[in-house]
Each structure stands twice: as C-alpha cells, then as structure tokens.
Biopython code that builds the backbone (N, CA, C, O; Angstrom):
import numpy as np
from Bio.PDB.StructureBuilder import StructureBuilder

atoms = [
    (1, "UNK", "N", (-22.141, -15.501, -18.968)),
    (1, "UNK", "CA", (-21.194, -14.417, -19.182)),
    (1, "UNK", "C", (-19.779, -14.964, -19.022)),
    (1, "UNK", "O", (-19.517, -15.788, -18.146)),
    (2, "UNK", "N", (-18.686, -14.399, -20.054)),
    (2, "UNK", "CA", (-17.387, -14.815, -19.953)),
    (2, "UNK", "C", (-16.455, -13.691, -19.595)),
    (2, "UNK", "O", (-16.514, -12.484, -19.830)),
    (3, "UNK", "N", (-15.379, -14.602, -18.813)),
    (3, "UNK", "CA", (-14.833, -13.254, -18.206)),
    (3, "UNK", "C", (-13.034, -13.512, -18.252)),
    (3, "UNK", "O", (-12.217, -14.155, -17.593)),
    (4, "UNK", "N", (-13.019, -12.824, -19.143)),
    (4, "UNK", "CA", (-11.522, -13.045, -19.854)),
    (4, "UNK", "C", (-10.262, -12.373, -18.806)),
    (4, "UNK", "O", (-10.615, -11.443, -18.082)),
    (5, "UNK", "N", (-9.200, -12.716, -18.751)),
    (5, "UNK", "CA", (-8.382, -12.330, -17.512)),
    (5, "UNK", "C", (-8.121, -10.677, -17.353)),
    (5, "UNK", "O", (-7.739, -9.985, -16.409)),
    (6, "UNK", "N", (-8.549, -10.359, -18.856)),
    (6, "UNK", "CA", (-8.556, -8.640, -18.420)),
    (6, "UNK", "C", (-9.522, -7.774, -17.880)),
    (6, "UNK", "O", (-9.525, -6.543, -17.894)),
    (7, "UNK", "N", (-10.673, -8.868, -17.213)),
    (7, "UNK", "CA", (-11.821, -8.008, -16.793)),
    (7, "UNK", "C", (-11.388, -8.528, -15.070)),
    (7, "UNK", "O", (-12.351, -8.419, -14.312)),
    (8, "UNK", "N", (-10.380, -8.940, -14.554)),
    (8, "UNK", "CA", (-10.524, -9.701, -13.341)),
    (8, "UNK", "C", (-9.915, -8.478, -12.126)),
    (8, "UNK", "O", (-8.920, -7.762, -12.236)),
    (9, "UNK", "N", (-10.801, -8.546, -11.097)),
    (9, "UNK", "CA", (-10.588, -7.457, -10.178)),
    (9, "UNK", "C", (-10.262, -8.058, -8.924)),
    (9, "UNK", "O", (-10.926, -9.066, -8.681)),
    (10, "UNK", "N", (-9.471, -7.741, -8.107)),
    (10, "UNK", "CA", (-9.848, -8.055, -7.058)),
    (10, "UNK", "C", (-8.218, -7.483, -5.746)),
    (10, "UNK", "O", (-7.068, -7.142, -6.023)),
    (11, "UNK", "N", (-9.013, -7.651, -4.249)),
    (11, "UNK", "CA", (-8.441, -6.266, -3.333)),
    (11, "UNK", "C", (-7.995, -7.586, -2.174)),
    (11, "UNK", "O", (-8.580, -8.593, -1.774)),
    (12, "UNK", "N", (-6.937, -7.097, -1.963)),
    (12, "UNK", "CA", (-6.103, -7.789, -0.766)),
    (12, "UNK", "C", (-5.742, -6.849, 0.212)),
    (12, "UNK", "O", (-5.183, -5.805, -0.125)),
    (13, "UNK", "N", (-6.084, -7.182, 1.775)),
    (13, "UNK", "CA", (-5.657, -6.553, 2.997)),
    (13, "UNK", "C", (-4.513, -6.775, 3.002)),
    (13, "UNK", "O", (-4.209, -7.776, 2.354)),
    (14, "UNK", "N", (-3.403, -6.054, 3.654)),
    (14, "UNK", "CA", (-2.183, -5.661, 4.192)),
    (14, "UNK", "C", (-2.474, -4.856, 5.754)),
    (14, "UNK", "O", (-2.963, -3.752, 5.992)),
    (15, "UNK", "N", (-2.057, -5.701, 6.472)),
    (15, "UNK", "CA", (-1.965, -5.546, 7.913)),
    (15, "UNK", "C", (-0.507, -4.982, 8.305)),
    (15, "UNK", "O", (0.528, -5.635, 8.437)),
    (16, "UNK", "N", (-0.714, -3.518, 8.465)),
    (16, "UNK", "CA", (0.689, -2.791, 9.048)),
    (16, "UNK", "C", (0.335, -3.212, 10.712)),
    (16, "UNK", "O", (-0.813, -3.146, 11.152)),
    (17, "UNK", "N", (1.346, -3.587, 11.425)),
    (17, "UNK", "CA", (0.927, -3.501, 12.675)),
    (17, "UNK", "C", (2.856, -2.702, 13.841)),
    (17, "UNK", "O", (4.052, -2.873, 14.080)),
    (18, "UNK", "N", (1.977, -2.104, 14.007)),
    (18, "UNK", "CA", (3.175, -1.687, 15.299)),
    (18, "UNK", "C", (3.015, -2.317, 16.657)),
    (18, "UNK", "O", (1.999, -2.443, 17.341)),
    (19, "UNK", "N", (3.982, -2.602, 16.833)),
    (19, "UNK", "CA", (4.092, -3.332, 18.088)),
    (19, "UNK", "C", (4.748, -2.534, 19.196)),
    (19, "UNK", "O", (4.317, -2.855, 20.304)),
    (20, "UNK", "N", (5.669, -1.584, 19.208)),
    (20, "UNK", "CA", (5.909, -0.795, 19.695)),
    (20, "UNK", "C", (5.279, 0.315, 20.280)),
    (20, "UNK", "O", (4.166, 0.577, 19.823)),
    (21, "UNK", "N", (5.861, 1.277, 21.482)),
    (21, "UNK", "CA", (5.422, 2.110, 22.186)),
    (21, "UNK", "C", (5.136, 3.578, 21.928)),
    (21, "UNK", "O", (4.608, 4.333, 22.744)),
    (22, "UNK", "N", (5.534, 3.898, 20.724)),
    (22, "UNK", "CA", (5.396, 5.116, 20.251)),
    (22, "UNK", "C", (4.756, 4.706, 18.816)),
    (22, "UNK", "O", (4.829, 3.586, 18.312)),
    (23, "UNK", "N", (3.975, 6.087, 18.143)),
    (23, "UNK", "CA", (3.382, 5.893, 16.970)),
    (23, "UNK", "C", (4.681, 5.616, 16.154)),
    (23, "UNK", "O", (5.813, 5.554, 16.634)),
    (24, "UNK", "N", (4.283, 5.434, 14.622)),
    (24, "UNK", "CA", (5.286, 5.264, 14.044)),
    (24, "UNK", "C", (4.524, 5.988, 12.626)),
    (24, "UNK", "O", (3.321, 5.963, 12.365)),
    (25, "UNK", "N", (5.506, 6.557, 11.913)),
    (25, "UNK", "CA", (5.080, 6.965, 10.392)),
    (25, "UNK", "C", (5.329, 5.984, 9.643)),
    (25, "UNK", "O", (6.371, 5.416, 9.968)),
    (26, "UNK", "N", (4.668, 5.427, 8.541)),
    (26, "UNK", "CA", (4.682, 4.871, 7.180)),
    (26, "UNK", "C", (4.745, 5.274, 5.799)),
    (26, "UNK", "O", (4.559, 6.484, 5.675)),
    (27, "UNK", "N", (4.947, 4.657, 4.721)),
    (27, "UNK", "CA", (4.750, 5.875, 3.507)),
    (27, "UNK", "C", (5.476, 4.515, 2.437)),
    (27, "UNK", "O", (6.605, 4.025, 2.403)),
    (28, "UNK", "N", (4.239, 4.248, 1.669)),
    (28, "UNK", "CA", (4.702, 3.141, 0.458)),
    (28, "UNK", "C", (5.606, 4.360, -0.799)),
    (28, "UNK", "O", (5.129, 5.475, -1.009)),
    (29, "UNK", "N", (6.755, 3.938, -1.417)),
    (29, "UNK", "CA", (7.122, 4.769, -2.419)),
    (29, "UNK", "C", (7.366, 3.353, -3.354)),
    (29, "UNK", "O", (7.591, 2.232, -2.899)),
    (30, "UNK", "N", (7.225, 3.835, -5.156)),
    (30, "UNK", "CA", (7.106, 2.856, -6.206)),
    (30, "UNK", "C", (5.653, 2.728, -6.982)),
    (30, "UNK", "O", (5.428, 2.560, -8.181)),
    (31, "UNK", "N", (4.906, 2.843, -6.058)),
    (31, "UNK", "CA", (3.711, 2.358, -6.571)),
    (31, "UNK", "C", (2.964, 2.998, -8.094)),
    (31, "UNK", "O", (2.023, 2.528, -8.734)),
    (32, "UNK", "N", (3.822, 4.281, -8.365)),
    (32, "UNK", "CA", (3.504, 5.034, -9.501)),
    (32, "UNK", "C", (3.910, 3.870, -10.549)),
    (32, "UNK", "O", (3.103, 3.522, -11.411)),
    (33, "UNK", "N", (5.441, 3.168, -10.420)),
    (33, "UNK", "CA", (6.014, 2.457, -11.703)),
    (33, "UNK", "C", (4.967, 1.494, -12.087)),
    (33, "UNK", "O", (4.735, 1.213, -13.263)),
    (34, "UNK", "N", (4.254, 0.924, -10.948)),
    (34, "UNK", "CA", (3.194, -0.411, -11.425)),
    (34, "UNK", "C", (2.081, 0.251, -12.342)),
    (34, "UNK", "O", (1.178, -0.458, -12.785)),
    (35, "UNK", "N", (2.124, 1.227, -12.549)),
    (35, "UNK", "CA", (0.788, 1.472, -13.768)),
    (35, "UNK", "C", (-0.356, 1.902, -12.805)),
    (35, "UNK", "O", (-0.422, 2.221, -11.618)),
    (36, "UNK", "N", (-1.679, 1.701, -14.372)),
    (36, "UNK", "CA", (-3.026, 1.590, -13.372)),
    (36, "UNK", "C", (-3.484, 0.725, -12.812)),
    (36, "UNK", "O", (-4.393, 0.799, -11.985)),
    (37, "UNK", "N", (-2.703, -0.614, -13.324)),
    (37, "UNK", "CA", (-3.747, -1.969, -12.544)),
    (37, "UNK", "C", (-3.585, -2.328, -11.010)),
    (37, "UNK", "O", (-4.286, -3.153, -10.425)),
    (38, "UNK", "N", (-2.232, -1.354, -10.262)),
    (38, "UNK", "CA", (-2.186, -1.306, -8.594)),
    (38, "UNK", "C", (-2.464, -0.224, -8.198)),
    (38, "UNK", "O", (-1.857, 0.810, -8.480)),
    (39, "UNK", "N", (-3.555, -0.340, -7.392)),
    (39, "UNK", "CA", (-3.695, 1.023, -6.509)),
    (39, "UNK", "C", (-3.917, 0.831, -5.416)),
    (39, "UNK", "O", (-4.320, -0.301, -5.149)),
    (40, "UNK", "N", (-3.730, 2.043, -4.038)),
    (40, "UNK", "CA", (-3.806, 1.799, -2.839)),
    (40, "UNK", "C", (-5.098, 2.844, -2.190)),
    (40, "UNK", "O", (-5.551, 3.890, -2.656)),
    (41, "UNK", "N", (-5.499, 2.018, -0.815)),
    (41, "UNK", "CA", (-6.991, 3.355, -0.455)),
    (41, "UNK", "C", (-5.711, 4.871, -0.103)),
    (41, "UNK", "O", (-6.077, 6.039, -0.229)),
    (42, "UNK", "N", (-4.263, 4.480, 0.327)),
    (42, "UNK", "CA", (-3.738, 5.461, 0.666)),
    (42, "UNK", "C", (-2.477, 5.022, 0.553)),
    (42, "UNK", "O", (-2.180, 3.842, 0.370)),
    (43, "UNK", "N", (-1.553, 6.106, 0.676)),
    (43, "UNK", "CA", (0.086, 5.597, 0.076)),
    (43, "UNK", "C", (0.769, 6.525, 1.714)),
    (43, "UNK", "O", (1.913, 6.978, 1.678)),
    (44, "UNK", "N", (0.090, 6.646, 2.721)),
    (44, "UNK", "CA", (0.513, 7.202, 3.733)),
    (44, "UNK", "C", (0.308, 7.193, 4.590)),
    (44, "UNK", "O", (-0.893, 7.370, 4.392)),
    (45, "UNK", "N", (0.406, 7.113, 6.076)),
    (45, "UNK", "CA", (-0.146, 7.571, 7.566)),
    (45, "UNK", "C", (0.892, 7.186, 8.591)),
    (45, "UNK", "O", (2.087, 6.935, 8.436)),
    (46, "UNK", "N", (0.078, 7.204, 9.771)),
    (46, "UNK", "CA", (0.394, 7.198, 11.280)),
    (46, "UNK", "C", (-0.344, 5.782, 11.927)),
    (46, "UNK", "O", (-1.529, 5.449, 11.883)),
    (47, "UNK", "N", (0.563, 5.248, 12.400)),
    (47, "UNK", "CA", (-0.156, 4.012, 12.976)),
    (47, "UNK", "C", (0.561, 4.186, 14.565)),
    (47, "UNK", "O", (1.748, 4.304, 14.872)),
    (48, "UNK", "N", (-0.520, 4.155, 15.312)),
    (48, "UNK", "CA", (-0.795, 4.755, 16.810)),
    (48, "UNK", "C", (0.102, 3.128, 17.260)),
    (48, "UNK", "O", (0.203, 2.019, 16.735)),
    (49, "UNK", "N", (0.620, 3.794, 18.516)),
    (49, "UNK", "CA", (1.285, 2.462, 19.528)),
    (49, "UNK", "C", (0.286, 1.217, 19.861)),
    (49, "UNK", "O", (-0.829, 1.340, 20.368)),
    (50, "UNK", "N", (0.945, -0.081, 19.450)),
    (50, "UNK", "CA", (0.531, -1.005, 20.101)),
    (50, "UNK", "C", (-0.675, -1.079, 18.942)),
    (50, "UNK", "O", (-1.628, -1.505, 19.594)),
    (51, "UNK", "N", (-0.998, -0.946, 17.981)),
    (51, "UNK", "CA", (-1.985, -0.931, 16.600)),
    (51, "UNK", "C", (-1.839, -1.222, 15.339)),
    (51, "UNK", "O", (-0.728, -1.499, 14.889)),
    (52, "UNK", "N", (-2.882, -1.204, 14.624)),
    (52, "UNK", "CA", (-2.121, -2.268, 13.341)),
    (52, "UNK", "C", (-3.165, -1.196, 12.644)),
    (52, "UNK", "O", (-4.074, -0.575, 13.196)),
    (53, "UNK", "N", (-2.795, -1.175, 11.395)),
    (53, "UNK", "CA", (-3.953, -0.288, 10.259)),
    (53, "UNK", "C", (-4.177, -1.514, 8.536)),
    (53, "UNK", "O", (-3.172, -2.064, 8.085)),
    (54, "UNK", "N", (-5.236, -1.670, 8.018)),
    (54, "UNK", "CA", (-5.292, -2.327, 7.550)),
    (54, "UNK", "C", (-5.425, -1.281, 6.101)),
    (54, "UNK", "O", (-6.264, -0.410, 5.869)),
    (55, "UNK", "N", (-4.398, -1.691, 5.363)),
    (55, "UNK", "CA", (-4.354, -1.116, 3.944)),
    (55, "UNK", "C", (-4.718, -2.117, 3.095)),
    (55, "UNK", "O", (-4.428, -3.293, 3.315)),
    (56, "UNK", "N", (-5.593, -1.589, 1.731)),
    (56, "UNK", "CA", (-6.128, -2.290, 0.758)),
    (56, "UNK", "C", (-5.686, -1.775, 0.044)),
    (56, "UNK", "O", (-5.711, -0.548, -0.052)),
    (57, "UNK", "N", (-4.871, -2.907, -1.048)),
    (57, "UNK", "CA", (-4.410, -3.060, -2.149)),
    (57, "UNK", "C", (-5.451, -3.959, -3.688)),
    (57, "UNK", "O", (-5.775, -5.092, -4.041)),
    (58, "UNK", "N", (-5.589, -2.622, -4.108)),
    (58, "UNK", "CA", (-6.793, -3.352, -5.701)),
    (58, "UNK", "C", (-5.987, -3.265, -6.819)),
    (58, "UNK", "O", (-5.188, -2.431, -7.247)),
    (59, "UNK", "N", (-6.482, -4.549, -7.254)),
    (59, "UNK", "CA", (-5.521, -4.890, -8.417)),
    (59, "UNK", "C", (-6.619, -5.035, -9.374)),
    (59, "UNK", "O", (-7.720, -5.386, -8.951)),
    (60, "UNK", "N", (-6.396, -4.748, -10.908)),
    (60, "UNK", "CA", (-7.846, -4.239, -11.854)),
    (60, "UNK", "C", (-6.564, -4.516, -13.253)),
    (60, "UNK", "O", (-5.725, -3.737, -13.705)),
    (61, "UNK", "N", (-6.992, -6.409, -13.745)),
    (61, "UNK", "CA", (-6.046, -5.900, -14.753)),
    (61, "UNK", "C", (-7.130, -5.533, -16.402)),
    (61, "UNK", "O", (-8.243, -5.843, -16.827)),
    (62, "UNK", "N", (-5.901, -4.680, -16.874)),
    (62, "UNK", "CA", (-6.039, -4.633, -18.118)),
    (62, "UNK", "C", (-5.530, -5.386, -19.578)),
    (62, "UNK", "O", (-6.153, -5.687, -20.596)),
    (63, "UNK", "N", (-4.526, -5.493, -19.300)),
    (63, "UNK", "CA", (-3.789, -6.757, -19.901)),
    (63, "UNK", "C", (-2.956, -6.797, -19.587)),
    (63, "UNK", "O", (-2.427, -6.109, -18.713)),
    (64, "UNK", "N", (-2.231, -8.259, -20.669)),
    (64, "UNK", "CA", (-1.590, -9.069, -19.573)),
    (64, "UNK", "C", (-0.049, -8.505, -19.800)),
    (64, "UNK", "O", (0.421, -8.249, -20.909)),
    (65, "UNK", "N", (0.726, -8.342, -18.394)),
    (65, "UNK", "CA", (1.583, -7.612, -18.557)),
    (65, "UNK", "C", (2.864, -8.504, -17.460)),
    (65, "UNK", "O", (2.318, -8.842, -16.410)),
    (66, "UNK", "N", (4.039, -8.826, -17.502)),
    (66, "UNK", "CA", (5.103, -9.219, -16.738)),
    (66, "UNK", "C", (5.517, -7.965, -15.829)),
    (66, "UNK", "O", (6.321, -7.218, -16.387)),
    (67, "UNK", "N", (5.159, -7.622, -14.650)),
    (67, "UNK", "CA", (5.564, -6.483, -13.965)),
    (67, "UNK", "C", (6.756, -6.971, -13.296)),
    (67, "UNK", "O", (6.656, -8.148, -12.949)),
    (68, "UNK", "N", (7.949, -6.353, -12.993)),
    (68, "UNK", "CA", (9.441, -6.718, -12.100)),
    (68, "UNK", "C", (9.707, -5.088, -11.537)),
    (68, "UNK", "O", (10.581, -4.435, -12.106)),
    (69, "UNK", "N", (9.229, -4.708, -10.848)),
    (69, "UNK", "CA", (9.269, -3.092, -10.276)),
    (69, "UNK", "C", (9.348, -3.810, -8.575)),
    (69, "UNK", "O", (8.885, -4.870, -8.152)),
    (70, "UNK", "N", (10.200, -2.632, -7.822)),
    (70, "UNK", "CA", (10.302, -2.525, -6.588)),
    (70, "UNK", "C", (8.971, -1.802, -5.545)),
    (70, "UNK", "O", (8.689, -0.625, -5.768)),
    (71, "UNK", "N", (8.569, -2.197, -4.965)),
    (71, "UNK", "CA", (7.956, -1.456, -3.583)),
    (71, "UNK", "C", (8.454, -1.228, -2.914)),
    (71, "UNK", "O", (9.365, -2.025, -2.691)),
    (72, "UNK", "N", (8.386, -0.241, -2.165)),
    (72, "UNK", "CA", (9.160, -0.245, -0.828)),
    (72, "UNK", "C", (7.985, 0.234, -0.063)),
    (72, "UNK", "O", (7.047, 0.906, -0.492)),
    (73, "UNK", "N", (8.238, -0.351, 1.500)),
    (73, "UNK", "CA", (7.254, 0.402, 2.543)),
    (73, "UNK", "C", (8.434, 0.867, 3.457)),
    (73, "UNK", "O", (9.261, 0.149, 4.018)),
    (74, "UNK", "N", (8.315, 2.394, 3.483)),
    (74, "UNK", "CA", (8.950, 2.717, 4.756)),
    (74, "UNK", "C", (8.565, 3.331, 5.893)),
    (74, "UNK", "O", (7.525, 3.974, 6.037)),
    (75, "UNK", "N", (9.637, 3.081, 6.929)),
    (75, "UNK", "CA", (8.737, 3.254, 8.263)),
    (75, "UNK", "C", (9.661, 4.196, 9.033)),
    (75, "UNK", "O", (10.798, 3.745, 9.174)),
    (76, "UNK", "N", (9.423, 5.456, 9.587)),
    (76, "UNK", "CA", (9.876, 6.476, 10.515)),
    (76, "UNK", "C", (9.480, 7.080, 11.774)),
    (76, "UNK", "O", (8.302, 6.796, 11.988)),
    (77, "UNK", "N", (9.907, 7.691, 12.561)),
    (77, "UNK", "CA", (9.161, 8.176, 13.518)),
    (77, "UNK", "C", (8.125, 8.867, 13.220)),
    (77, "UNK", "O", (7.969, 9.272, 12.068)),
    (78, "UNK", "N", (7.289, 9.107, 14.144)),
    (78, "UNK", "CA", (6.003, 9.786, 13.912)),
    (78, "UNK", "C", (6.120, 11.345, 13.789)),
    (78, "UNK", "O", (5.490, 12.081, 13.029)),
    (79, "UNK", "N", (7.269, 11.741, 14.905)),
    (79, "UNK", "CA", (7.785, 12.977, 14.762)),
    (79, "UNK", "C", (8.232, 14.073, 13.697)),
    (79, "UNK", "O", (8.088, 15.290, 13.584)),
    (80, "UNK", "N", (8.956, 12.869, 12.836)),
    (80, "UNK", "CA", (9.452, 13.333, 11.859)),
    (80, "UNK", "C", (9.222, 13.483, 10.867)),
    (80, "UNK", "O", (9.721, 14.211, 10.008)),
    (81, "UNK", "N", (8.112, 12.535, 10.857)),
    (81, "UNK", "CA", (6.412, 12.361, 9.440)),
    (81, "UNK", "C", (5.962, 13.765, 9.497)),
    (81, "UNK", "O", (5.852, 14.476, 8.499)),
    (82, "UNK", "N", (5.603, 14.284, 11.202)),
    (82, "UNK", "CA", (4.820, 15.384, 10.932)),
    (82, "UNK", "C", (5.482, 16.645, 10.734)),
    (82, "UNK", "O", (4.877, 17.588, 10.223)),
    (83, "UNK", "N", (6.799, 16.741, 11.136)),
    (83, "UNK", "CA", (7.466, 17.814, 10.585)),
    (83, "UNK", "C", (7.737, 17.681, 9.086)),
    (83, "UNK", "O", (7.758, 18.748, 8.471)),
    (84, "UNK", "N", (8.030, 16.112, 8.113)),
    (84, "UNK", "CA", (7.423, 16.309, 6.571)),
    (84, "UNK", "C", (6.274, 16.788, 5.903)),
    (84, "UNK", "O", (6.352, 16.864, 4.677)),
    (85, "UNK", "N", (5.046, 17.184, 6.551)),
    (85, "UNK", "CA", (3.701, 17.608, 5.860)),
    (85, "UNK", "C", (3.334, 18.589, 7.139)),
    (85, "UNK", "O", (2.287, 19.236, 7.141)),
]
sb = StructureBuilder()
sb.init_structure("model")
sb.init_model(0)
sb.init_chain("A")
sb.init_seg("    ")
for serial, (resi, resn, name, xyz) in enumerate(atoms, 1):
    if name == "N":
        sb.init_residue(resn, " ", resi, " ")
    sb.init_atom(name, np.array(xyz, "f"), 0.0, 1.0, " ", f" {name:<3s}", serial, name[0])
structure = sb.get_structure()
C-alpha cells in the first residue's frame, strides 16, 4: 500500500503546565484560520495549581498547502474564565 502525503495523520502532545499557586484559565484563539487539517481535543479549560494538562493537537492533511496564520494561547485567571462562561 502507498501512502501519498495527503493521506498522512498524525497527533502531538502539548504540555500546558502551571507552576503557580492558584488555578489559571487558558483558551487557544486562531485555530479556525488553519482549516480542517488542525484540530484540537479542546480549545479551552482550567489547569488546577501546581499541574500541567496535556492537550492533543491532530494534524490530517489534505493537500499540500503553505499555512503562515497566528496561534495564540492565552492565559488568565481562573476567576475571570468563570465569570466568562
């Protein structure tokens, strides 16, 4: 079987870790501009004091494409996450 670069899949960990004493909020924004071939298990949460959360990033291309788009990960109090939702 041949497997041409548009059938190629594959998922990379991203280790958020807080090191700090209070939770902290997170929240990736951008990820819409990359298309379908990036997706995340989640584009949001709470990562508890002194803890790390491991996000998976799958990449699934379709063809071949030059992407130059921004990510951003941002990070806020926990407080203020939950008064957003």
């Amino acid at each position: 079987m041949f497997l041409s670069l548009s059938d190629r899949k594959e998922t990379k960990m991203i280790f958020l870790r807080n090191s700090t004493l209070l939770p902290v909020a997170w929240r990736v924004n951008g990820m819409d501009n990359l298309g379908d071939e990036f997706s995340l298990t989640t584009e949001h949460g709470v990562i508890d004091a002194k803890s790390e959360f491991a996000l998976q990033m799958h990449f699934r291309a379709v063809r071949p494409i030059n992407i130059k788009k921004i990510v951003r990960l941002e990070v806020s109090d926990a407080l203020f996450y939950s008064q957003m939702f």
